[in-house]
C-alpha positions as CSV (number, residue, x, y, z in Angstrom):
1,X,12.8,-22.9,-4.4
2,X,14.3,-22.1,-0.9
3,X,16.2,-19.8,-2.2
4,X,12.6,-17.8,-3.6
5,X,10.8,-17.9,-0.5
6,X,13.8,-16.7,1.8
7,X,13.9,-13.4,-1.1
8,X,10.2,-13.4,-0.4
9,X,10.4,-13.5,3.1
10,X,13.2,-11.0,3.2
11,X,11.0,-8.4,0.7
12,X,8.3,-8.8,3.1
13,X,10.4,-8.4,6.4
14,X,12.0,-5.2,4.5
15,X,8.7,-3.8,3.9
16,X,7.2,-4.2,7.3
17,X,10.0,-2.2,8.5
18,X,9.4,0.6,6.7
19,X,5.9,0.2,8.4
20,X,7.0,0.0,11.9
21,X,9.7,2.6,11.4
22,X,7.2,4.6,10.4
23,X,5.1,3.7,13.1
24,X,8.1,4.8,15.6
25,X,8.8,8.5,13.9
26,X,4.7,9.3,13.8
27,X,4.9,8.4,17.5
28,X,8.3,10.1,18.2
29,X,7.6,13.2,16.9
30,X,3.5,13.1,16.9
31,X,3.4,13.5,13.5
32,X,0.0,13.9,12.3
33,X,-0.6,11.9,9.6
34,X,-1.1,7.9,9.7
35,X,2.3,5.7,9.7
36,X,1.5,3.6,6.8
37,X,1.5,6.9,4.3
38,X,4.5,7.6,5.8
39,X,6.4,4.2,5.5
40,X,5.1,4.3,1.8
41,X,6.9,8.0,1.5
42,X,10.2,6.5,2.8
43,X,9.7,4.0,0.3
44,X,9.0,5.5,-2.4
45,X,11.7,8.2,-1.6
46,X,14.5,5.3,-1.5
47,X,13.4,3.5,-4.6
48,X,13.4,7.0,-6.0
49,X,16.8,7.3,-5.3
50,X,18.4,3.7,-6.0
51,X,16.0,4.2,-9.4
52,X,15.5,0.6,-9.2
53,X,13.0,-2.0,-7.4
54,X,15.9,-4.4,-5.4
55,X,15.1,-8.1,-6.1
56,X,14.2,-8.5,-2.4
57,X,11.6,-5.7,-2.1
58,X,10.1,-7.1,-5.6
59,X,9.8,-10.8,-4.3
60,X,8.2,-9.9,-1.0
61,X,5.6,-7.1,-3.5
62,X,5.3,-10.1,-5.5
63,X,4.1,-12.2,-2.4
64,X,1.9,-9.6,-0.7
65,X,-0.2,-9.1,-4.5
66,X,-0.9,-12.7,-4.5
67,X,-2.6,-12.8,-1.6
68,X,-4.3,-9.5,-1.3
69,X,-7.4,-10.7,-2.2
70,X,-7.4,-12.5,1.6
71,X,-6.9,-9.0,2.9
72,X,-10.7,-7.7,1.9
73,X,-11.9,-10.2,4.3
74,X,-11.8,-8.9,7.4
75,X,-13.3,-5.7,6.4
76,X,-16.0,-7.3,4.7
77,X,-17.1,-9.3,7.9
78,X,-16.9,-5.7,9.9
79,X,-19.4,-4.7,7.4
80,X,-21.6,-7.4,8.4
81,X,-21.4,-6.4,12.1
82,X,-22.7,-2.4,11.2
83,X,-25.1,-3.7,8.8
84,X,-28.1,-1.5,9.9
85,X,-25.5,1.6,9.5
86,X,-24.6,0.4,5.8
87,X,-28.2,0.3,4.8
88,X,-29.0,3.8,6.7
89,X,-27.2,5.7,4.0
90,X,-25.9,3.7,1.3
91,X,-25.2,6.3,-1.1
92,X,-23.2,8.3,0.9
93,X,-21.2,5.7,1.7
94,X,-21.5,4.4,-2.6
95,X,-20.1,8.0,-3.5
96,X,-17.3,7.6,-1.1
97,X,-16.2,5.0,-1.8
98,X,-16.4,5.7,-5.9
99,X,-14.8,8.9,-5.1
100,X,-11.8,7.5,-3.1
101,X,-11.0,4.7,-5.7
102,X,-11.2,7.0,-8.9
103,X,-8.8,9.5,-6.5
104,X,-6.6,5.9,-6.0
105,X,-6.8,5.2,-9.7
106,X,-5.7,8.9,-11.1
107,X,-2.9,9.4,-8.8
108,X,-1.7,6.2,-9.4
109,X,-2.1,6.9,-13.6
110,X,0.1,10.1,-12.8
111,X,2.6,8.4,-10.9
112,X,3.0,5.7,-13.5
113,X,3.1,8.3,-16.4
114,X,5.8,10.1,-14.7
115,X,8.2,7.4,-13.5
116,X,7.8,5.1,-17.1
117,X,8.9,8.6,-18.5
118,X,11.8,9.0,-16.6
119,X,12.7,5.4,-17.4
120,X,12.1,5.8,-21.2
121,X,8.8,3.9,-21.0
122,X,6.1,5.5,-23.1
């Protein structure tokens, strides 16, 4: 049991340092693109190259998907505090956000394609 939650805790401590070393090249070099796409780059660039997901990095994955549902409530109290700019144009912001997810949802199809392809995966 310990032995789970210090994997966990590791994954998690391995991932947030792909964040902040992220953070610290976009603000090194003013790179101008957000940090997190960037930390996910270096990621997926070194599980690309190990062409495996280490135990660690899966435990602490395996932690953060369990509680991501706690994660949509912040923004969903922000929405509460702009209410009146919701309601001003709620399809705009209904097509956005249906575009962005079916965006989300095809490259992530692709991605999956490709790398269960490459591992013999159908």
């Amino acid at each position: 049991m310990i032995g789970n939650v210090a994997r966990s805790l590791l994954g998690v401590l391995i991932l947030m340092a792909f964040l902040y070393g992220a953070a610290f090249l976009v603000r090194a070099f003013a790179l101008p693109f957000p940090a997190p796409i960037l930390g996910l780059l270096m990621l997926t660039a070194l599980l690309l190259l190990m062409r495996r997901v280490p135990a660690g990095i899966a435990a602490g994955s395996d932690t953060l998907i369990r509680i991501f549902p706690l994660l949509f409530i912040p923004p969903i109290v922000a929405l509460l505090g702009v209410k009146a700019l919701v309601l001003s144009a709620p399809l705009v912001l209904l097509l956005a956000i249906s575009a962005s997810t079916l965006v989300g949802l095809l490259v992530t199809a692709f991605l999956y394609r490709l790398l269960a392809r490459g591992q013999g995966g159908s």
